[in-house]
C-alpha positions as CSV (number, residue, x, y, z in Angstrom):
1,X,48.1,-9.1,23.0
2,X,49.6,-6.7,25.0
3,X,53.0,-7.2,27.6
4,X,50.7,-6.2,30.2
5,X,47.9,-8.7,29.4
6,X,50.1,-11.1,29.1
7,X,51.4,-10.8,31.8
8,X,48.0,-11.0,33.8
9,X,47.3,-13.8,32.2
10,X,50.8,-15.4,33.4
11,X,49.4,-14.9,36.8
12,X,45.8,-16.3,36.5
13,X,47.5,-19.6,35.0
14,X,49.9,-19.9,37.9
15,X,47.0,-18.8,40.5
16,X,45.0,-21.9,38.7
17,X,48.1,-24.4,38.2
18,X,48.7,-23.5,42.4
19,X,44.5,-24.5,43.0
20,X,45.0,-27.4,40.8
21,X,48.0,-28.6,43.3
22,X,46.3,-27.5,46.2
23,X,42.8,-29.3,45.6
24,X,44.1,-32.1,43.9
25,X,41.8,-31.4,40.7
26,X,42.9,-32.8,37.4
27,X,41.4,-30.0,35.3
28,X,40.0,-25.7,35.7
29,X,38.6,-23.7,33.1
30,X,37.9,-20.5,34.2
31,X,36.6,-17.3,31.0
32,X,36.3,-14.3,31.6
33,X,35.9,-10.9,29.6
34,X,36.2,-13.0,26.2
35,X,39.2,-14.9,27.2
36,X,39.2,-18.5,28.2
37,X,41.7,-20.7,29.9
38,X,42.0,-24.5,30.4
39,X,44.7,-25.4,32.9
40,X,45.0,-29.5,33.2
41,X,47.7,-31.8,34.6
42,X,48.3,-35.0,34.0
43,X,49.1,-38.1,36.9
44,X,52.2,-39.2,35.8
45,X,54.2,-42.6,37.3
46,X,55.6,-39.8,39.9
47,X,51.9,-39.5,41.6
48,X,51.1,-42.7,41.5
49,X,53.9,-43.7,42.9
50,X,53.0,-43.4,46.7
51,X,50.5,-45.3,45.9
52,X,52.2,-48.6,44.8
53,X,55.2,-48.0,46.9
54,X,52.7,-48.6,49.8
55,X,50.0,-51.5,48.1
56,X,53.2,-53.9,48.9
57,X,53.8,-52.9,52.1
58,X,50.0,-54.6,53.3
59,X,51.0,-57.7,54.1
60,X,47.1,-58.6,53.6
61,X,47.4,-58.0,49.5
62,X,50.5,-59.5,49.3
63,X,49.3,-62.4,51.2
64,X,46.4,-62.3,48.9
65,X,48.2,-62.9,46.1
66,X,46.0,-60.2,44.2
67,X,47.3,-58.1,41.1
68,X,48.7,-54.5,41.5
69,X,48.4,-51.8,39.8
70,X,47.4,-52.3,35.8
71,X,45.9,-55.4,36.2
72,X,43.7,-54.7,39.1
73,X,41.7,-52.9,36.9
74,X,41.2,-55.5,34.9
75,X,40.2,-57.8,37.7
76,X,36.3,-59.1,37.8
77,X,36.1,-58.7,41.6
78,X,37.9,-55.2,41.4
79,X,35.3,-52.4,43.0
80,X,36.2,-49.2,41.1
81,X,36.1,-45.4,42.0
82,X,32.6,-44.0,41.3
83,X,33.4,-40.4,41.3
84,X,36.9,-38.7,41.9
85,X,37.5,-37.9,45.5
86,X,39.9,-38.4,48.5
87,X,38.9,-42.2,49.6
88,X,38.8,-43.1,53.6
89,X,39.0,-46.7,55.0
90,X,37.1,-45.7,57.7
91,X,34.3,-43.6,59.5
92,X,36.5,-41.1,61.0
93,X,40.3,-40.8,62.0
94,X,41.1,-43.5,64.3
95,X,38.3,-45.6,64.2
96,X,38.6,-49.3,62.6
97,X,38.1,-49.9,59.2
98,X,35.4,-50.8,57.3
99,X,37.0,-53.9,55.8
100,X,40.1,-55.1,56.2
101,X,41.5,-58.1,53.8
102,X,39.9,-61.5,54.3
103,X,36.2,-59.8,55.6
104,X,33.6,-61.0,54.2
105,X,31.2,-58.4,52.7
106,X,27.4,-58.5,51.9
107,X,26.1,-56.9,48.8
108,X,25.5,-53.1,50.2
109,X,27.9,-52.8,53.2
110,X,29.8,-49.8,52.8
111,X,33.8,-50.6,52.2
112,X,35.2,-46.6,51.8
113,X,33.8,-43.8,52.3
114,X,35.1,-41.0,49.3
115,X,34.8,-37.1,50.0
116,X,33.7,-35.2,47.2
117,X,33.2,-31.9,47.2
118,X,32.7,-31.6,51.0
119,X,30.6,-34.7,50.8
120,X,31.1,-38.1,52.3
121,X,29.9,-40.5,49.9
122,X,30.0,-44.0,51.2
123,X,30.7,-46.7,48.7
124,X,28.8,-49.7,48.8
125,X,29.8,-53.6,47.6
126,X,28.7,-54.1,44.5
127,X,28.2,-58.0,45.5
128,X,28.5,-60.2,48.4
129,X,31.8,-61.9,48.6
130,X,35.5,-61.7,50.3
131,X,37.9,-59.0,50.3
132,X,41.1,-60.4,49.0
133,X,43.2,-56.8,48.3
134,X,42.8,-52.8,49.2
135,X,44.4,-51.2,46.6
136,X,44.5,-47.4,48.0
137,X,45.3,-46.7,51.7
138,X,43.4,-44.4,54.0
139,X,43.2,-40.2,52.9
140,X,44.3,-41.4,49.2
141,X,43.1,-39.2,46.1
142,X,41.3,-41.5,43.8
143,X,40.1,-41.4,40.2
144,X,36.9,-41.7,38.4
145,X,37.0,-45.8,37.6
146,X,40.3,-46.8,40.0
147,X,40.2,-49.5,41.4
148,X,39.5,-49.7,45.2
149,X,39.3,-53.2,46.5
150,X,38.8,-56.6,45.2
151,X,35.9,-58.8,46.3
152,X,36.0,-61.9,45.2
């Protein structure tokens, strides 16, 4: 390998590290002429972070007495993530959410909305029941199989 391919190829992975960031993907591969590259990053307790910083601040799941974190997703009410996605609470910004803690829920009713790929998927209960936690808050990233909320 050349300096001067090497360089080039400094500069894709940085152009593909910087999309990474900037659409909150976990993984690109990109080939081209022969040569193929794999940039991936990995959530570390840093991301995350924001996330459980803010589950305690809902009075609602603390009131709830419902597990955080690690053991939500262990939980037999948790919903989880069916696809990975920026999750909304509710229909559009400013409007009331779709379920809020204590609602009760019929098998069907959409609970969050989750925009994939320039598509609003709405995410339906998997069973009829009461919300007893939201574990992400509203414009959050989610992952394949996170949980979402608990129904219980």
């Amino acid at each position: 390998m050349t300096k001067t391919s090497r360089s080039i190829d400094q500069d894709l992975i940085r152009e593909l590290a910087a999309l990474l960031t900037e659409t909150e993907l976990s993984e690109i591969e990109v080939e081209q002429d022969g040569l193929r590259i794999r940039v991936a990053r990995t959530l570390t307790a840093a991301a995350p972070a924001v996330a459980v910083a803010q589950v305690p601040a809902s009075a609602g799941t603390a009131a709830a007495g419902a597990p955080a974190g690690a053991d939500a997703n262990h939980h037999p009410g948790a919903v989880p993530s069916p696809m990975v996605g920026t999750a909304y609470v509710a229909p559009e910004p400013g409007a009331p959410p779709f379920v809020a803690v204590g609602s009760q829920v019929k098998a069907g009713q959409t609970v969050i909305i989750i925009e994939a790929m320039k598509t609003m998927n709405p995410i339906p209960a998997p069973r009829a029941g009461t919300v007893t936690a939201i574990l992400i808050s509203d414009g959050q990233p989610v992952e394949y199989g996170e949980p979402l909320l608990i129904i219980e």
